[in-house]
C-alpha positions as CSV (number, residue, x, y, z in Angstrom):
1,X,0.0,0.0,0.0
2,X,2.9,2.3,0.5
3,X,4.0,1.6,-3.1
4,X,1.1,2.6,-4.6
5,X,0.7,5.5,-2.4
6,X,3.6,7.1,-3.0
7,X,3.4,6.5,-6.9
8,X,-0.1,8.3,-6.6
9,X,1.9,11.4,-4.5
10,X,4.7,11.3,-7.0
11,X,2.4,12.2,-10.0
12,X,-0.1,14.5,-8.1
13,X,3.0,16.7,-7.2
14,X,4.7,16.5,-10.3
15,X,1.6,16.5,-12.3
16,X,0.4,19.6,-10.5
17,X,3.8,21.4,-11.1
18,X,4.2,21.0,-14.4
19,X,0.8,21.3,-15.5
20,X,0.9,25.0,-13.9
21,X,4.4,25.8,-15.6
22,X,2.7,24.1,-19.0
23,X,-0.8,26.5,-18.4
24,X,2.0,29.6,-17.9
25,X,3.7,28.9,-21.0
26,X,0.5,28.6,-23.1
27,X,-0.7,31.9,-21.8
28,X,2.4,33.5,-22.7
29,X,2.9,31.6,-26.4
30,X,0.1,29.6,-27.8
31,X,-2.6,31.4,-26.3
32,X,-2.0,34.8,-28.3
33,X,-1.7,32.7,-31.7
34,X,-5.2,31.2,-31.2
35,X,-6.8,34.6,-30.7
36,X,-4.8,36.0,-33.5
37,X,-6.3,32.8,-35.6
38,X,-10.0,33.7,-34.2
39,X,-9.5,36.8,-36.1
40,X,-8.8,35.4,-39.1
41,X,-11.8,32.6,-38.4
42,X,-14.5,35.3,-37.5
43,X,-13.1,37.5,-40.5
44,X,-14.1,34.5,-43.0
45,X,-17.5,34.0,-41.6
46,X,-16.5,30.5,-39.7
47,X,-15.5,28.8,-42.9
48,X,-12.7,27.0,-41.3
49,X,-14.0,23.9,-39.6
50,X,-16.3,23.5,-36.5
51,X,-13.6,23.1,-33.6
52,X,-15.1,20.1,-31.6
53,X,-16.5,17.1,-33.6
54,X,-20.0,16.0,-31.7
55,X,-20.2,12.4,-30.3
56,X,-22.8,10.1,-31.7
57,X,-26.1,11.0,-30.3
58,X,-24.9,14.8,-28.9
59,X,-25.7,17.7,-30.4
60,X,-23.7,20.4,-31.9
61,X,-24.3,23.7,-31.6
62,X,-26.2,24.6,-34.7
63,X,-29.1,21.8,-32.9
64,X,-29.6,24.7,-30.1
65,X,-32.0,27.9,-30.5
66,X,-30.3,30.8,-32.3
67,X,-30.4,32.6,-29.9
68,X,-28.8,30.3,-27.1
69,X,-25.3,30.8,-26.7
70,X,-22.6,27.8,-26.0
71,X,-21.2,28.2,-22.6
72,X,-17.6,29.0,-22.4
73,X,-15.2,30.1,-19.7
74,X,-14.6,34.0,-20.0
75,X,-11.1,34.9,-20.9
76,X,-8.7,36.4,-18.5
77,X,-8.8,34.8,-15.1
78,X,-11.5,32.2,-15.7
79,X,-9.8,31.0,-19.0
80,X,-6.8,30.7,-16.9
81,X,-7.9,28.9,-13.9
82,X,-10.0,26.5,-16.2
83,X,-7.0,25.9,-18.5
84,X,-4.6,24.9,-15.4
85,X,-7.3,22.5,-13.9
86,X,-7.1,20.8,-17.5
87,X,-3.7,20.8,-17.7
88,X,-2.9,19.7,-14.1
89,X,-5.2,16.7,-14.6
90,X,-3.8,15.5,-17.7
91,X,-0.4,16.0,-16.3
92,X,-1.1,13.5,-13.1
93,X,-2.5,11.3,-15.7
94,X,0.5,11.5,-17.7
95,X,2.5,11.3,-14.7
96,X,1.0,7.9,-13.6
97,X,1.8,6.1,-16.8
98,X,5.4,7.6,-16.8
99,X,5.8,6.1,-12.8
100,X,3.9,3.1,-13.7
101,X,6.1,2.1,-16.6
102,X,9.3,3.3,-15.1
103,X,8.3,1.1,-12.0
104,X,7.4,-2.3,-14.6
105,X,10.6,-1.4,-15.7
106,X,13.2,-1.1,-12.9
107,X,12.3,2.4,-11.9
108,X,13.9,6.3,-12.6
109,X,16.7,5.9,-10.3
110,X,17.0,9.7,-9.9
111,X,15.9,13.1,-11.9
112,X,17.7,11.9,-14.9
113,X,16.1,8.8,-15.7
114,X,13.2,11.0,-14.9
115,X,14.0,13.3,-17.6
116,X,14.9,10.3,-19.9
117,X,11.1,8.7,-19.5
118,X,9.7,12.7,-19.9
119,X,11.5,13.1,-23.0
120,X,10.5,9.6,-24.2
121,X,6.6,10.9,-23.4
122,X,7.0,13.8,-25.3
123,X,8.3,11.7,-28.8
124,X,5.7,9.1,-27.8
125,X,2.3,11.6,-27.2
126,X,3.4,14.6,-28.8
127,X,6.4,15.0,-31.3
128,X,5.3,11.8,-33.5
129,X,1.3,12.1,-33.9
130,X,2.1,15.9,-34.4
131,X,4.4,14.9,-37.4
132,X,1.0,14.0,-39.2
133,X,-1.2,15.6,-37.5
134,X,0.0,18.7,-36.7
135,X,-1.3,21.1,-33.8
136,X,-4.3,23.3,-35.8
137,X,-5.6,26.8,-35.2
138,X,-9.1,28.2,-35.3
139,X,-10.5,28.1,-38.3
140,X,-8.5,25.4,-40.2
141,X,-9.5,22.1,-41.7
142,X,-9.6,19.0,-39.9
143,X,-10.5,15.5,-40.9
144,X,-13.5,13.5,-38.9
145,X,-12.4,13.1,-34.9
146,X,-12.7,9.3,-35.1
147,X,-10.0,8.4,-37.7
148,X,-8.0,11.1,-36.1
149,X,-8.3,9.6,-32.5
150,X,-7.4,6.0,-33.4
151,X,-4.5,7.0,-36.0
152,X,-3.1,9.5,-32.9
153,X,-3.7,6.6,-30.3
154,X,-2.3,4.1,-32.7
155,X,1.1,6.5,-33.5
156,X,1.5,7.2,-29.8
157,X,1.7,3.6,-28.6
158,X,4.0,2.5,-31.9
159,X,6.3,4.9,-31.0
160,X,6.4,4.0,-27.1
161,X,6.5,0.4,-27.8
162,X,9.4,1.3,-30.1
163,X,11.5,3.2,-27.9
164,X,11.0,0.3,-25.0
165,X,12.3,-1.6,-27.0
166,X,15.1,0.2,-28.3
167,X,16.4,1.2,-24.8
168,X,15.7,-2.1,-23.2
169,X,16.9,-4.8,-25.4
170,X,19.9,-5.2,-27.3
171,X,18.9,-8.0,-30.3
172,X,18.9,-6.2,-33.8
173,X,15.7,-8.5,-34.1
174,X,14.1,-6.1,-31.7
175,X,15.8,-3.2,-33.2
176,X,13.9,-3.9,-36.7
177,X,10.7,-4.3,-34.6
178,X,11.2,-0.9,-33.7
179,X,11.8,1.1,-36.8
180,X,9.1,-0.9,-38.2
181,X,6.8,0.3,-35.4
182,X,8.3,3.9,-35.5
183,X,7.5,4.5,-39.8
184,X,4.1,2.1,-39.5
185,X,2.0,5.3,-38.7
186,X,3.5,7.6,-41.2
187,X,3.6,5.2,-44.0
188,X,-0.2,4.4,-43.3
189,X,-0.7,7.9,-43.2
190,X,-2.8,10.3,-40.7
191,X,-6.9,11.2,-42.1
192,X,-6.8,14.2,-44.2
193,X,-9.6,16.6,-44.7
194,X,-11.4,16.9,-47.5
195,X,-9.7,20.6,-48.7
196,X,-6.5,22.4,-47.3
197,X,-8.3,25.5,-48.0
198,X,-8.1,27.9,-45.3
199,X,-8.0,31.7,-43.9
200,X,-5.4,31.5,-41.2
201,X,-1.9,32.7,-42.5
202,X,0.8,29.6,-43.3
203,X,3.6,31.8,-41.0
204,X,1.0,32.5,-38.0
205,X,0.4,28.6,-38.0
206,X,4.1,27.3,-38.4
207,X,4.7,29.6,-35.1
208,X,1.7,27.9,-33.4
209,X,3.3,24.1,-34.4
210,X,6.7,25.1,-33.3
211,X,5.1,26.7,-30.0
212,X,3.3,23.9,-29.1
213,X,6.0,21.6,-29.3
214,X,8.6,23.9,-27.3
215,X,6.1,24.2,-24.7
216,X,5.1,20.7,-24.5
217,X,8.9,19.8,-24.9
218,X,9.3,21.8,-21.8
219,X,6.5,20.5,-20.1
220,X,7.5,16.5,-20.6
221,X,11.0,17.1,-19.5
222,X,9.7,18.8,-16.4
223,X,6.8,16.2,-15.3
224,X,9.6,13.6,-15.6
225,X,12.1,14.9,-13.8
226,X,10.0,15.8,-11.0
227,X,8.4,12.8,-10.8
228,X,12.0,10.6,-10.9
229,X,13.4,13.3,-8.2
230,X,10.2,12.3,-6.0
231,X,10.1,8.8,-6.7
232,X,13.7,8.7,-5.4
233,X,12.8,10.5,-2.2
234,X,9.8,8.6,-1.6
235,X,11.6,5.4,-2.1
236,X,14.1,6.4,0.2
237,X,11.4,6.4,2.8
238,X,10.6,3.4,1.9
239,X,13.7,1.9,2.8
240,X,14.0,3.4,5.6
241,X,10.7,1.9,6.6
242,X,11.4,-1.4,5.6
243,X,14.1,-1.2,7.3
244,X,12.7,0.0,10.8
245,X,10.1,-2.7,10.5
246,X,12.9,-5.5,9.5
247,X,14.5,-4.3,13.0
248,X,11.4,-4.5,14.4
249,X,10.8,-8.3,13.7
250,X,13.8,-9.2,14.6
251,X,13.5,-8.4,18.1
């Protein structure tokens, strides 16, 4: 039980950190490019693509009353704090798998390792599914959400399979597994949209793709190193604890 508690501190902490830093950075990069891109979007009457895909059975907003607005969070503070929440949730989520994996597979042993998993996170959930599907503005074409989903679930788990395997075995049978696994995605190829057509400027939207990967970059290193600096702490605690009870029992 003190295992498992102590993995759940270790990515509350560290997810709660970084996902903070991560809401920071947005609101000092990203953010302003998706307003400019809203801009742009509002300027071409909307043209673009709707930005959320309804679920079977939901309804979009074009179902409601005219005159019904779709609630969103107002910008400024209450952007902000919603934002963070998100972020910091996601980032103990992300922070689970990264302890959970390290754990199946002999642990961080230190900030380092830490930063080793984090940087293996980011090429696994953000670098390679944003090589075919890149991160879109407002008011730019997107193909249907389901294909999207499963090809960005599908790339993600290639490309962490593949780096397991590269860092943790040493048979060039495995090695093949691995690049094969790591080109699958992109030689299948991510949906595309029915046109390329769109109103947001090619340079404001190659700053937005290189933003979100720096910040997200950022963010990954972070949440692992935190989380291998606290697993090491907490483990030391569980030494010591072991060790007390060990004396313990032997009295």
């Amino acid at each position: 039980m003190s295992l498992f508690r102590n993995i759940v501190f270790t990515a509350v902490i560290a997810g709660l950190f970084s996902g903070l830093l991560l809401t920071i950075m947005q609101s000092l990069s990203t953010v302003p490019l998706i307003l400019q891109a809203e801009v742009f979007e509002n300027a071409g009457g909307g043209a673009g693509h709707s930005h959320d895909v309804p679920a079977a059975g939901a309804t979009s907003p074009a179902d409601h009353h005219p005159d019904e607005e779709v609630w969103a969070p107002a910008d400024g503070l209450e952007r902000f704090i919603y934002t963070a929440a998100a972020n910091a949730l996601s980032a103990i989520g992300f922070g689970l798998v990264l302890v959970a994996a390290s754990e199946a597979l002999g642990g961080f042993r230190g900030w380092r390792g830490g930063l080793m998993f984090g940087i293996a996170g980011f090429l696994a959930v953000s670098l390679a599914p944003g090589l075919g599907l890149p991160p879109e503005l407002p008011g730019m074409p997107a193909a249907e959400l389901g294909p999207r989903q499963i090809w960005w679930i599908s790339t993600a788990v290639c490309t962490a399979a593949a780096l397991g395997l590269l860092a943790y075995t040493r048979s060039a049978i495995f090695a093949a597994l691995a690049i094969a696994l790591l080109i699958a995605p992109h030689l299948i190829g991510a949906p595309l949209p029915p046109s390329h057509e769109t109103v947001v400027p090619v340079e404001l939207h190659a700053r937005f793709v290189n933003a979100v990967f720096a910040t997200n970059l950022v963010f990954w290193a972070l949440l692992g190193a935190a989380c291998g600096m606290l697993r090491e702490r907490f483990g030391a605690g569980e030494e010591a604890s072991a060790a007390s009870a060990a004396k313990l029992a032997s009295r």
